[in-house]
C-alpha positions in Angstrom: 0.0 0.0 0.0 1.2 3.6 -1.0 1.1 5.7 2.2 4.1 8.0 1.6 3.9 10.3 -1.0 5.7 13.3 -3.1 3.9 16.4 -3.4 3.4 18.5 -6.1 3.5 22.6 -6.4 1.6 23.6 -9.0 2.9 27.7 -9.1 0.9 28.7 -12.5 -1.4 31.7 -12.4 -3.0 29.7 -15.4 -3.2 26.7 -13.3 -6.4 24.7 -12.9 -6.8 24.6 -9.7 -10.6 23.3 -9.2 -9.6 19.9 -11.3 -6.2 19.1 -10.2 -7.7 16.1 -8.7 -8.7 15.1 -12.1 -4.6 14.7 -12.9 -3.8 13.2 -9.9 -6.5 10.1 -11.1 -4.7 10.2 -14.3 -1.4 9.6 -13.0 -2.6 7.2 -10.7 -4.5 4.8 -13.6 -1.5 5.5 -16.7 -0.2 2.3 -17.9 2.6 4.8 -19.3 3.5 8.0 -20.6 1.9 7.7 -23.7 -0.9 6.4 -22.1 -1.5 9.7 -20.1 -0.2 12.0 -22.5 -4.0 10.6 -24.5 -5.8 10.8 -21.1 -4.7 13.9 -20.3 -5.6 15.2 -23.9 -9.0 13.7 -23.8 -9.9 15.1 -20.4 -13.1 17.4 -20.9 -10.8 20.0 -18.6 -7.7 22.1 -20.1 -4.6 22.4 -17.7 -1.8 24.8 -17.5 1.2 23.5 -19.2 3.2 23.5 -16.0 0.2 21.8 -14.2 1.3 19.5 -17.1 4.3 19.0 -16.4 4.0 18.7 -12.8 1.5 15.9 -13.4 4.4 14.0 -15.5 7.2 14.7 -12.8 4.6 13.2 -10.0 4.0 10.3 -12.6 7.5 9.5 -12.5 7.8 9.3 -8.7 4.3 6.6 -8.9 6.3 4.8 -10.8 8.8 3.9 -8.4 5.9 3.3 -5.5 5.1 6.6 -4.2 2.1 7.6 -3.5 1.6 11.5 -5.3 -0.9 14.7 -4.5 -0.8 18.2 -6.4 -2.0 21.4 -4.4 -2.0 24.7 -6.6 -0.8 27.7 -5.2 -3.6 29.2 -7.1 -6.2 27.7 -5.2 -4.6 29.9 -2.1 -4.0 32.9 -3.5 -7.1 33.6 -6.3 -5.8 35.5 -9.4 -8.6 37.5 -12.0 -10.9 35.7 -13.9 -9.2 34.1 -17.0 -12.2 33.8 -19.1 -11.5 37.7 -19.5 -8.5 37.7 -18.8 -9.1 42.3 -17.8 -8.3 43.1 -14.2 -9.8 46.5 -13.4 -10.5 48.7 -10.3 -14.4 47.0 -10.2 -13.4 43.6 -10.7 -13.9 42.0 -7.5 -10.7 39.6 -8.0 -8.4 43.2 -8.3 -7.9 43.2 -4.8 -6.7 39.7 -4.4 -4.1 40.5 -6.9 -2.7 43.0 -5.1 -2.1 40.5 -1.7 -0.5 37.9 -3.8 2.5 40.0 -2.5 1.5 39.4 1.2 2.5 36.5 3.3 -1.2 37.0 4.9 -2.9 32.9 4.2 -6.3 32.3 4.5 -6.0 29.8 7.7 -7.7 27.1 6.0 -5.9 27.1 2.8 -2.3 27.4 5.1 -3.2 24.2 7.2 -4.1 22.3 4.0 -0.5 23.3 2.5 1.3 22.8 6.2 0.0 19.8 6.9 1.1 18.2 3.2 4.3 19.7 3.2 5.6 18.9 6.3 4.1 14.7 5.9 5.2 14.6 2.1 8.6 12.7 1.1 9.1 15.0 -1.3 8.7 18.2 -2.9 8.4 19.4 -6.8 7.6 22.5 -7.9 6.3 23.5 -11.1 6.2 26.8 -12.5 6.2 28.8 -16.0 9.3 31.3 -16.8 9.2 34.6 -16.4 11.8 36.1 -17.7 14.3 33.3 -17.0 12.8 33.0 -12.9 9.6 31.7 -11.5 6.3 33.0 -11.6 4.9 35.3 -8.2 2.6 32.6 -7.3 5.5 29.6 -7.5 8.1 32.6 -5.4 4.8 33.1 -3.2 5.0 29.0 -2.1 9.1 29.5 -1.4 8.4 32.9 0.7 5.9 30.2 3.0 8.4 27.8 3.3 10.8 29.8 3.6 9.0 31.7 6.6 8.2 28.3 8.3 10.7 25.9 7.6 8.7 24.0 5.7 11.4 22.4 3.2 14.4 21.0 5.4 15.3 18.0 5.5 12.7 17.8 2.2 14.4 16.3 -1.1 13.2 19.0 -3.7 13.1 19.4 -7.5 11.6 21.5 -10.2 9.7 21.2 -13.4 8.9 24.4 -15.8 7.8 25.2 -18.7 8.8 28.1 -21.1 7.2 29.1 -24.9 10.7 28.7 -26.1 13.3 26.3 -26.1 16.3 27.7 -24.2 13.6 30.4 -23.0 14.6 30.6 -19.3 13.7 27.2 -17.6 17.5 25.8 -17.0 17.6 29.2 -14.9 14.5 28.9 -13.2 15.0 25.8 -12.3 18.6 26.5 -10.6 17.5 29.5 -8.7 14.4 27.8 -7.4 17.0 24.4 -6.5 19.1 27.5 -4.8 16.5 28.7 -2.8 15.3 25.6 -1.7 19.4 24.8 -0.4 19.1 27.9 1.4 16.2 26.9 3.4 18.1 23.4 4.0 16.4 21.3 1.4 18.0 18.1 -0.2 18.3 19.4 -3.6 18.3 16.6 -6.9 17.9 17.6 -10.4 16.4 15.1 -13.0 18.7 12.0 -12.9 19.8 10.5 -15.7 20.2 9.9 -18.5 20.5 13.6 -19.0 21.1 14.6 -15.4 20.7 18.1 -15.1 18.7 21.0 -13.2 15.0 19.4 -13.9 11.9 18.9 -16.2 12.0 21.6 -18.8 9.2 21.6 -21.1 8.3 24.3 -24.2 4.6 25.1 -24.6 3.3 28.3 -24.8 -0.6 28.1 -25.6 -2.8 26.9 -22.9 -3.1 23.1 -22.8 0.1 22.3 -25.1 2.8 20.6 -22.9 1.5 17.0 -23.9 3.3 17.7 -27.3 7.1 17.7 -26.3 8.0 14.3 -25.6 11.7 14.9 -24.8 10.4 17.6 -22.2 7.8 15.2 -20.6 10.6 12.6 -20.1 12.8 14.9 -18.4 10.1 15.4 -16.1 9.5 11.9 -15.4 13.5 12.2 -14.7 12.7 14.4 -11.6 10.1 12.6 -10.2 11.6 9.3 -10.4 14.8 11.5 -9.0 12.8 12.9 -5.9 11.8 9.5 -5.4 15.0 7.2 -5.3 16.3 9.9 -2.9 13.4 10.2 -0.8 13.5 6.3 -1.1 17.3 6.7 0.7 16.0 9.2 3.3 13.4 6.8 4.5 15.5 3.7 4.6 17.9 6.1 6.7 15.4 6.7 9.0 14.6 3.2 10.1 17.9 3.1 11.9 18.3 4.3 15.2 22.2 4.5 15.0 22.6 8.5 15.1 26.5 8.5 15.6 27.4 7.2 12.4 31.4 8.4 11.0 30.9 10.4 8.0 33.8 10.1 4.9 34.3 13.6 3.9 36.6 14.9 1.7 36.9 18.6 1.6 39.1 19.7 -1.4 40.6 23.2 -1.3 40.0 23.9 -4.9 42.0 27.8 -4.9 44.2 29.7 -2.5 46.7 32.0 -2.2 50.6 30.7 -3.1 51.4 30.5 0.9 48.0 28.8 1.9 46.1 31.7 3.3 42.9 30.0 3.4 43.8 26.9 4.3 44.6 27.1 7.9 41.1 28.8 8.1 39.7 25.6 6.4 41.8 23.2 9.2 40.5 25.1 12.0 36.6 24.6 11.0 36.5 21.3 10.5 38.9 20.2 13.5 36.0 19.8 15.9 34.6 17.3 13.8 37.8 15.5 13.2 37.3 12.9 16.1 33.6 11.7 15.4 34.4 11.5 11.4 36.9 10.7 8.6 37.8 14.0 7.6 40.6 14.6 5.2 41.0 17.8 3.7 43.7 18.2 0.6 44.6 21.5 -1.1 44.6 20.7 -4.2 46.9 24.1 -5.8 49.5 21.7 -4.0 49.6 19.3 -7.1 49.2 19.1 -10.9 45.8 18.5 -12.3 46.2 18.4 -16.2 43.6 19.5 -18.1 40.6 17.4 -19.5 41.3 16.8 -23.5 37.8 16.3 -24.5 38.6 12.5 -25.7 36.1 10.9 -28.3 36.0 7.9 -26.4 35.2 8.8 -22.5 35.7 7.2 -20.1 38.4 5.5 -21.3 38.2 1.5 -22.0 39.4 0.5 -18.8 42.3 -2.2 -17.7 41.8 -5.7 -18.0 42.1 -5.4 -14.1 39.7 -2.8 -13.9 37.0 -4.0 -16.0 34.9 -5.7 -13.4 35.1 -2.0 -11.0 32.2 -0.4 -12.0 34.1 3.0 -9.4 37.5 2.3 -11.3 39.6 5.1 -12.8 38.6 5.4 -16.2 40.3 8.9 -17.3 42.8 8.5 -20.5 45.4 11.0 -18.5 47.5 8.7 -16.5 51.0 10.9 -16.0 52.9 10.0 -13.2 52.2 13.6 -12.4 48.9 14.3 -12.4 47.6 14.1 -9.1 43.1 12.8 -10.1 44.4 9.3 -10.5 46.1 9.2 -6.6 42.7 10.7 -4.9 40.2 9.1 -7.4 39.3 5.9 -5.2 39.0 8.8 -2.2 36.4 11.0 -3.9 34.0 8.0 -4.8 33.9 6.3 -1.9 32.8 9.2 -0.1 30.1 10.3 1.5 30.4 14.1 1.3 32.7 16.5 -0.9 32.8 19.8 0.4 34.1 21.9 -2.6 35.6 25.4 -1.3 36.3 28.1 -2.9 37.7 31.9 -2.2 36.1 35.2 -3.4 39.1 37.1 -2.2 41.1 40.3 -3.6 44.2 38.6 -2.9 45.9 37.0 -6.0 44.9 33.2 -5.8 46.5 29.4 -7.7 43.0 28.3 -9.1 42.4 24.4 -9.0 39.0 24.5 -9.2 38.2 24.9 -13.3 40.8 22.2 -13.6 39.2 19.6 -11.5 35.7 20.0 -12.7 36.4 19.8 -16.3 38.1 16.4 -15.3 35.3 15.3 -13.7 33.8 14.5 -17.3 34.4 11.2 -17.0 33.2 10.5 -13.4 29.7 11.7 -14.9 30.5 9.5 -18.5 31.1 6.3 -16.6 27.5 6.2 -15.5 27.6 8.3 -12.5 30.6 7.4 -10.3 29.7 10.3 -8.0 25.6 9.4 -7.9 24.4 10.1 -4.7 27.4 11.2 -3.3 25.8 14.7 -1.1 28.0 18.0 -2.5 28.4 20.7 -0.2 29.9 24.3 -1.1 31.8 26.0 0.9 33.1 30.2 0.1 35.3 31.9 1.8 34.3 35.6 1.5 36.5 38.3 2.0 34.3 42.0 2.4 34.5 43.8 -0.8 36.0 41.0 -3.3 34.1 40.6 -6.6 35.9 37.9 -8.4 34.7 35.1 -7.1 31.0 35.5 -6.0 29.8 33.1 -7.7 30.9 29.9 -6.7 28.1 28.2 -4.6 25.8 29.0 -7.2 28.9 27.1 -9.8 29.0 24.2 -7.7 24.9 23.5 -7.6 24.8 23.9 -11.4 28.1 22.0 -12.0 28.3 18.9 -9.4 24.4 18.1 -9.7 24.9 16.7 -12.9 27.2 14.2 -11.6 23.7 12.9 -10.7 24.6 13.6 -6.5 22.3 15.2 -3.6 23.4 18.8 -3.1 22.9 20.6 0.7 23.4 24.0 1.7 26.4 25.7 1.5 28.6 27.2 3.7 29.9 30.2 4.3 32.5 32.3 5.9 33.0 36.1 5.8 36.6 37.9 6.6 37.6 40.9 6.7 41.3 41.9 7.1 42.5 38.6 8.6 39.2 39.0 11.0 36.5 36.3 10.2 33.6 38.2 11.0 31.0 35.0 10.3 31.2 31.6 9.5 27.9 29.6 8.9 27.9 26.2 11.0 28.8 23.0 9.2 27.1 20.9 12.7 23.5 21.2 11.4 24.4 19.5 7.9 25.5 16.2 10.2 22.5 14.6 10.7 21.6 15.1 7.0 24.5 13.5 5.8 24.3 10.9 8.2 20.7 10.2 7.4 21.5 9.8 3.7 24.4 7.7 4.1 22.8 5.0 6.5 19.9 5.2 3.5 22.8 4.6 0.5 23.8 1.5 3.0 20.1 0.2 3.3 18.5 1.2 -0.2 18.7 -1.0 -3.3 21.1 -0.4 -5.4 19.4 1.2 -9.0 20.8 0.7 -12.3 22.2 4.0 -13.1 23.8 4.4 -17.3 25.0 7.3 -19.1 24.1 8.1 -22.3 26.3 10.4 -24.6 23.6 12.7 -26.2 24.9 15.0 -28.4 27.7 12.6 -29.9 28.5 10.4 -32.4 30.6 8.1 -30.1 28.3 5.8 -28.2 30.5 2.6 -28.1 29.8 2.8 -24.4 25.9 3.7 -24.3 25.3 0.1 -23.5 26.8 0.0 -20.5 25.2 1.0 -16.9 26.1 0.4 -13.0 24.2 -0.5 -9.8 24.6 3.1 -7.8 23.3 3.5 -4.3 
């Protein structure tokens, strides 16, 4: 029996809110997506396109035994009449366009959405673009959760929908996965086989979404996402063992030539040193050559590798080159904590480097899947050439098909540190998710090159936990 189940956000001002019921029967009764791409099309109701989409992304998430409901923000916070589509000062509905912008709920409406997001598994959001960002009702649903704590410890993912391909929903889908970090989410994107930020769909006129297939599958992708993590976070909570030793590998990825920032790195994570496997390696202290795009990656591997699904698979194998010595480190860990310096000293970058090498971690079907990524910046007070790299990790290291958390922070100011978020409340998280990856079936996880000619190794694929 299906008791837990994922919810979906519906965050259209379009959406249909009075028959979203009529979806979740749909999903619920589809013998596949083709089948509820005609059920959905033959419903006497139209839908929004991201109500659309949001329906595919919860189909996705039945699929791998989930039970799924859909709440529209819409329903909370009533928009203008859309049969004409005129908002004046003697429309009755003009008012309550004007306290969309409030965080004032009708009581009945904000215990439905309370009670449902605090019992649900998971969370996706859907929402249409707006130039390249969410729509006010979809940012109305984050400014609630935000203001009540509604998403930590939730796994979270997005689906949206633009008129144009490339029209803004890669964007919207990483600020709203941003957000949701902030307010200590467990961030996914859509899995693979493409693996990136979540569903994005192109359908402009009302009712449309059910005609891009390739959209619709990325969709699926989240919700089947959102559910093989949720899947870990409830096999993690079945154990009462809450002192669990965490693997963590925090890898300095810039600094300055005599290791400013490193001592500050040391001193933060000492506390934790005792209780957990902590091994931090500044990586300007050895060469990393640079990734050179090979037609074939990963690389056929070793007669003696060939049965190691986490073996090193890069071409580059220099004596020098420093990825092959930590490789077997950074997959069998737990957590990467990635930092990074947004400094106005002159500083050895590693970080470029390393990521671009990563290429064929991702390639050989996911070495890094569901391995949780943490940022962490150190910010000196008036730097602007590095701001950016929290917001660079998320976006890169998500498509590595891992859980991403919250990052950290710490703020200087002439050899002063004036705040440093605390890495303590991520503990639990990670230790939740890593007694899960212990206890969770494994799930065949493959890559597939898209976009290239090369696919001698498309057949190929690896039980991940």
């Amino acid at each position: 029996m299906k008791i837990e189940f994922i919810l979906g956000i519906a965050g259209s001002i379009r959406s249909n809110f009075k028959d979203v019921e009529l979806l979740e029967d749909q999903i619920q009764t589809a013998k596949s997506k083709k089948d509820l791409i005609r059920r959905i099309d033959d419903l006497p109701r139209r839908f929004s396109n991201s109500d659309i989409a949001l329906a595919f992304a919860l189909f996705g998430s039945y699929q791998q035994g989930f039970a799924v409901k859909i709440i529209s923000i819409a329903q909370i916070f009533k928009h203008f009449d859309l049969s004409t589509g005129i908002a004046n000062d003697q429309d009755e509905h003009f008012g309550r366009i004007h306290r969309i912008d409030f965080l004032q709920l009708n009581e009945v409406a904000h215990d439905q959405l309370q009670d449902l997001t605090r019992n649900a598994a998971g969370i996706i959001l859907g929402s249409p673009v707006y130039f390249g960002d969410r729509s006010s009702v979809a940012n109305k649903f984050m400014q609630i959760t935000n203001k009540h704590k509604y998403l930590k410890d939730k796994v979270f993912g997005m689906v949206t929908v633009g008129a144009k391909r490339n029209g803004g929903q890669e964007t919207t889908c990483i600020y709203g996965l941003y957000d949701a970090l902030m307010q200590e989410a467990i961030g996914v994107g859509n899995g693979p086989d493409t693996s990136q930020y979540g569903g994005t769909v192109v359908a402009g006129d009302l009712h449309k979404a059910t005609g891009d297939l390739n959209g619709l599958d990325r969709c699926i992708e989240v919700g089947q996402r959102v559910a093989a993590v949720a899947d870990i976070v409830r096999h993690g909570r079945r154990t009462t063992d809450d002192k669990k030793s965490l693997k963590i590998k925090v890898l300095i990825s810039m600094d300055t030539p005599n290791r400013r920032y490193q001592e500050m790195v040391n001193q933060y994570f000492t506390p934790f040193m005792q209780a957990h496997d902590i091994d931090i390696i500044n990586l300007i202290d050895f060469d990393i050559d640079r990734c050179i795009a090979c037609s074939v990656c990963p690389s056929r591997k070793t007669q003696d590798q060939k049965n190691d699904d986490k073996a090193y698979a890069c071409s580059i194998r220099t004596k020098r080159d420093y990825l092959d010595h930590i490789h077997s480190q950074i997959v069998d860990s737990d957590c990467i904590v990635l930092v990074g310096v947004n400094s106005k000293r002159d500083l050895i970058y590693r970080y470029q480097a390393f990521t671009e090498r990563t290429r064929y971690l991702r390639r050989d079907d996911f070495q890094l899947t569901n391995t949780c990524i943490v940022s962490m910046i150190i910010n000196e007070v008036g730097s602007i050439n590095n701001p950016l790299h929290s917001l660079k990790v998320l976006t890169s290291y998500i498509r590595h098909n891992t859980i991403v958390l919250k990052p950290l922070e710490m703020v200087c100011h002439d050899d002063r540190i004036l705040y440093e978020s605390a890495f303590e409340p991520l503990i639990p998280t990670l230790q939740l998710i890593s007694k899960g990856r212990d206890l969770a079936p494994a799930r065949k996880v493959s890559y597939k090159a898209n976009g290239y000619s090369q696919d001698l190794l498309d057949s190929t694929n690896a039980l991940r936990r």
